[in-house]
C-alpha positions as CSV (number, residue, x, y, z in Angstrom):
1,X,3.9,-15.0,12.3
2,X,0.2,-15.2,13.3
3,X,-0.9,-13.6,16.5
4,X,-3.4,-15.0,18.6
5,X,-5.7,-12.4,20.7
6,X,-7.3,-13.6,23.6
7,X,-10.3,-11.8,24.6
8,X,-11.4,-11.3,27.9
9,X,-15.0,-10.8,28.9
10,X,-15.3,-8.2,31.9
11,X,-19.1,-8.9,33.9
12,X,-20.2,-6.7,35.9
13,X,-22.9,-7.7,38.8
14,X,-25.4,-5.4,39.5
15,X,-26.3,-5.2,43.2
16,X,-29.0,-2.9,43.2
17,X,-31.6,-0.7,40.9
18,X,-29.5,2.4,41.4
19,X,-26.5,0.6,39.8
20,X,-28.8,-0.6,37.2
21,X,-30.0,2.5,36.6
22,X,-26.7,4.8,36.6
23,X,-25.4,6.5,33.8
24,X,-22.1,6.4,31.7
25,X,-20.2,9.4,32.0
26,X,-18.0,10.6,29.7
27,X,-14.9,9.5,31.6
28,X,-16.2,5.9,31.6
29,X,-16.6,5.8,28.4
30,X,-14.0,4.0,25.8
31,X,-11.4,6.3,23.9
32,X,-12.3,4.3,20.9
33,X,-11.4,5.9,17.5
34,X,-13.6,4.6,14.9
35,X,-14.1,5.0,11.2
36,X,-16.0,7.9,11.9
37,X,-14.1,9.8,14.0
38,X,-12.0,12.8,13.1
39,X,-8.2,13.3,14.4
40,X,-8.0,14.9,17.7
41,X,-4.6,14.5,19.1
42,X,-1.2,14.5,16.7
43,X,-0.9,10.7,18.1
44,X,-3.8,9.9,16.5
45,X,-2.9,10.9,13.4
46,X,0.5,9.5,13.1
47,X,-1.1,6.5,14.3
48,X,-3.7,6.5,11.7
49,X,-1.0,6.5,9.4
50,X,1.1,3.8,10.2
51,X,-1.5,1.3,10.0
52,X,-0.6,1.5,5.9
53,X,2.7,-0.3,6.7
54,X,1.5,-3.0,8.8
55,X,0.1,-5.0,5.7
56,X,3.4,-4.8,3.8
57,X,5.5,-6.4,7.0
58,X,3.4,-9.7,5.8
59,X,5.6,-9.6,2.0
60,X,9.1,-9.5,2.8
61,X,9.3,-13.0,2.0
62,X,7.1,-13.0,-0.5
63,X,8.6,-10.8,-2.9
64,X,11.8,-12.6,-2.4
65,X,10.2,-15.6,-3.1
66,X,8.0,-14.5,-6.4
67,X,11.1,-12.8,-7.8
68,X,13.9,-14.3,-7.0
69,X,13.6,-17.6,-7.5
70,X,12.5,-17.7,-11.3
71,X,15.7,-18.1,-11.9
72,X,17.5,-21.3,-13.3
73,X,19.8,-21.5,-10.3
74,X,16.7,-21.5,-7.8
75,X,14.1,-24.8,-7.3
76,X,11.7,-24.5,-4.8
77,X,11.5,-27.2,-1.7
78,X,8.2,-26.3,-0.7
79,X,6.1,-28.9,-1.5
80,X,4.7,-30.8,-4.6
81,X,5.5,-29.9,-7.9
82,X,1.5,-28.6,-8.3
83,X,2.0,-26.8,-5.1
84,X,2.6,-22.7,-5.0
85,X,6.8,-22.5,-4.3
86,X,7.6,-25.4,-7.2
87,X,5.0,-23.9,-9.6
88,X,6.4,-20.4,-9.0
89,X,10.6,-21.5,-9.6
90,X,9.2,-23.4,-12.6
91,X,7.7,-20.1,-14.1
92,X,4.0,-21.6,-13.7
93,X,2.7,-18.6,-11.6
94,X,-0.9,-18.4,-12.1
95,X,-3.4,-16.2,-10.9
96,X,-4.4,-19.3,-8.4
97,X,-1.1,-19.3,-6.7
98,X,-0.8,-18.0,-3.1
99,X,2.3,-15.6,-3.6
100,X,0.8,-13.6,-6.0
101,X,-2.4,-13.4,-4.6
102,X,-1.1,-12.5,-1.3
103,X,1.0,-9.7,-2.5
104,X,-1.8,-8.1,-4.8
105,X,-4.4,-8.3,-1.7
106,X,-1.7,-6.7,1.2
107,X,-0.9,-4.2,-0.8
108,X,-4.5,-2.9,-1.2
109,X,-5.2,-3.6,1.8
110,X,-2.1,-1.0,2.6
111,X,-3.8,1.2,-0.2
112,X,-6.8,1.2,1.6
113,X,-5.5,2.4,4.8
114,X,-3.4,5.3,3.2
115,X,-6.5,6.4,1.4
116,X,-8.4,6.2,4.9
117,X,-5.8,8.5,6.4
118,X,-6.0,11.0,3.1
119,X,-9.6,11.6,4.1
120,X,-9.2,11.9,7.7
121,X,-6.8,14.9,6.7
122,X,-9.0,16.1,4.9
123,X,-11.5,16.1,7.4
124,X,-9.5,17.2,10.2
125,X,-8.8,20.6,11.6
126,X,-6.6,22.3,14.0
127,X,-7.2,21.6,17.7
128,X,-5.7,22.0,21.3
129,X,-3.4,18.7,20.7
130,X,-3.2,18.6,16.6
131,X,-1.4,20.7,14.5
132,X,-1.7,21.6,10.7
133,X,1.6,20.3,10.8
134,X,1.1,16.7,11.5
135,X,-2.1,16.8,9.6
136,X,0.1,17.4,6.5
137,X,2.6,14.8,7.2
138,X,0.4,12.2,7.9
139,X,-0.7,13.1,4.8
140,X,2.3,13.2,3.1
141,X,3.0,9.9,4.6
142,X,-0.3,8.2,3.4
143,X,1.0,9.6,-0.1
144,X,4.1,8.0,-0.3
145,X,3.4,4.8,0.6
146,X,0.5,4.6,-1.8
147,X,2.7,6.0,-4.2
148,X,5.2,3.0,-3.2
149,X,2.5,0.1,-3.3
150,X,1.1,1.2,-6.8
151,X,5.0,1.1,-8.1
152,X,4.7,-2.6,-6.7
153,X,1.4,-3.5,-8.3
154,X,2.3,-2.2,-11.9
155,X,5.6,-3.4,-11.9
156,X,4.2,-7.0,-11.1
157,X,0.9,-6.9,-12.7
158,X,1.0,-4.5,-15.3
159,X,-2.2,-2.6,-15.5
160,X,-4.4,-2.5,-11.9
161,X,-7.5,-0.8,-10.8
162,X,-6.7,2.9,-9.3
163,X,-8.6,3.3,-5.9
164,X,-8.5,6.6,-4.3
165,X,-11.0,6.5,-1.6
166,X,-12.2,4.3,0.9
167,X,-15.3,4.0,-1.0
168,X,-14.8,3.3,-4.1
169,X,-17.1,2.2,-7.3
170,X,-17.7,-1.1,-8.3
171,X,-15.9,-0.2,-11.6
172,X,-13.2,1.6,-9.8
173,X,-12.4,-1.9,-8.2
174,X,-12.8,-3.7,-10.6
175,X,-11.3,-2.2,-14.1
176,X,-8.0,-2.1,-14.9
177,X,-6.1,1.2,-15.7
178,X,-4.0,1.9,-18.4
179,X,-0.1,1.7,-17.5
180,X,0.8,4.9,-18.3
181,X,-2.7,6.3,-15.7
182,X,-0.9,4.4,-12.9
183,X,2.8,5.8,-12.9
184,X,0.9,8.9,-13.5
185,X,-0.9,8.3,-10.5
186,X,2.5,7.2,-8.8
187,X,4.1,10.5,-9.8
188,X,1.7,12.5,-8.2
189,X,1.5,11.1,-4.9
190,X,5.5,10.8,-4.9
191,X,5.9,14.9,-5.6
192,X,3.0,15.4,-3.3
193,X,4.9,13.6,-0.5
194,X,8.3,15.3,-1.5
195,X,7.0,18.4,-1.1
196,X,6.0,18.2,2.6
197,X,8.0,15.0,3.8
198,X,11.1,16.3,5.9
199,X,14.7,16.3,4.7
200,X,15.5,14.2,7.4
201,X,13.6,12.4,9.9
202,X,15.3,10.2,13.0
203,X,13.1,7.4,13.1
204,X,14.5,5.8,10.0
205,X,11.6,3.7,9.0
206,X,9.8,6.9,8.5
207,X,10.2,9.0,5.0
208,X,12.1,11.9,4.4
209,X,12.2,14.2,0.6
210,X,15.2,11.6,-0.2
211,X,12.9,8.4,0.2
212,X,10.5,10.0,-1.7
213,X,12.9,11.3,-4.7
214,X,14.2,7.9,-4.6
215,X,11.2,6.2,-5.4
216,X,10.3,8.4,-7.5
217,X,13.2,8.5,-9.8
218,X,12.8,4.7,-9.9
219,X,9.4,4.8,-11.3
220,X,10.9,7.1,-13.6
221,X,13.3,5.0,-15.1
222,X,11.3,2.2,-15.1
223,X,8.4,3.8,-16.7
224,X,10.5,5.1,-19.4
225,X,11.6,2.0,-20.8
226,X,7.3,1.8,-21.7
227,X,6.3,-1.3,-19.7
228,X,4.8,-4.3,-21.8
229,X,0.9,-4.5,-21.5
230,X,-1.2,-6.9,-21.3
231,X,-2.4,-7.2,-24.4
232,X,1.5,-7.5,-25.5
233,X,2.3,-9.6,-22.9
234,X,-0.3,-12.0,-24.2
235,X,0.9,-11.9,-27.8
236,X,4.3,-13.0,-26.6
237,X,2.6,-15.9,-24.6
238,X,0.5,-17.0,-28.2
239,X,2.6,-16.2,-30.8
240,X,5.8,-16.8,-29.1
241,X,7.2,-13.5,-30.8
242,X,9.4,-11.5,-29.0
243,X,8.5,-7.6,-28.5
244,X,10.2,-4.9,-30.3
245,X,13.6,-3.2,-28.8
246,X,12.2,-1.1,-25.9
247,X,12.0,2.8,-27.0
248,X,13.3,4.4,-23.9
249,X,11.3,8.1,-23.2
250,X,13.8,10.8,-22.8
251,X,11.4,12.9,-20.7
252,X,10.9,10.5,-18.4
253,X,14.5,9.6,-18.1
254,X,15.7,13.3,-17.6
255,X,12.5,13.5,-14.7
256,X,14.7,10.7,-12.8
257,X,17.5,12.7,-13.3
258,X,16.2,15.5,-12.0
């Protein structure tokens, strides 16, 4: 559902050369936190984090929609034939088409935030109003998440670029990492977020050590069944030769038990 902001333009009449001549104090001033700015309150770093989420509320529907219906029980009724939904039940998903698109941009755009709240931690120190406890959970928080959206990316796209800062290198955006360097990169920021994340946390939309595990030991499984490339997944698409029986990893299937 789209928003729509109005904006409202405040003038202010000056009446006489004092007025125009006044300074701002401090109190006038507005409590803007910008990119800049360091954590000064715990609000402001719980808040910090929870801008990661926003851009996955957009891809409920979307994932339903680029999964589930490639199936042969599922036709699309949105649209033309050439149009996204059609093309996407008729397995014709290309790189063009709006679903996939829109998932592989919202969740870097989530990336981005988590990695933007990962350096403000970093940055951050202990004040009147912010703890070193909520710096580490917003932390751990920013983890997961990212941990979460690169489980997304690989398992839809295979290989995908790795970006871990909120400036990152042209090649960094732009080059596509090995499998096996993402759900590497996954693993770490999962057990980073276990290991601080709470056991149990009231506000359920928030993660807890059992959200994380859970993710976690799904990566796990799923990496050990050694995820087709795209160099493999080409060959299939050529050659129309079907892949050799998947050699599950025992190590990675005894980490998900774990």
């Amino acid at each position: 559902m789209k928003q729509i902001f109005k904006s409202i333009a405040f003038i202010a009449i000056a009446t006489s050369s004092v007025l125009l001549s006044s300074c701002t104090t401090k109190a006038d001033e507005p409590q803007v936190i910008t990119g800049e700015s360091a954590w000064k309150t715990d609000q402001q770093a719980l808040a910090t984090v929870n801008a990661a989420y926003s851009p996955l509320q957009r891809l409920s529907s979307s994932y339903s929609f680029l999964l589930e219906s490639q199936t042969d029980a599922t036709v699309s009724f949105e649209g033309a034939d050439d149009q996204n939904g059609p093309l996407v039940s008729l397995f014709k998903t290309d790189p063009n088409n709006s679903y996939a698109n829109k998932i592989f941009n919202y969740e870097y755009v989530s990336i981005g935030e988590a990695n933007r709240t990962i350096e403000k931690a970093d940055s951050s120190h202990v004040a009147d109003n912010l703890s070193q406890a909520t710096i580490d959970l917003a932390k751990a928080r920013a983890k997961f998440i990212r941990g979460l959206d690169y489980l997304y990316l690989t398992q839809l796209y295979g290989e995908v670029p790795i970006i871990l800062s909120t400036k990152p290198t042209t090649a960094e955006q732009t080059t596509r990492r090995s499998i096996d360097d993402v759900y590497t990169q996954i693993a770490k920021d999962l057990t980073d977020a276990e290991a601080v994340l709470p056991a149990y946390d009231q506000i359920r939309s928030n993660p807890s050590k059992g959200s994380a595990n859970a993710i976690l030991a799904r990566a796990y499984l799923s990496w050990a069944s050694n995820p087709l490339t795209q160099a493999q997944v080409a060959a299939i698409a050529t050659t129309q030769t079907d892949p050799a029986a998947t050699t599950w990893d025992q190590t990675r299937l005894q980490k998900a038990i774990d």
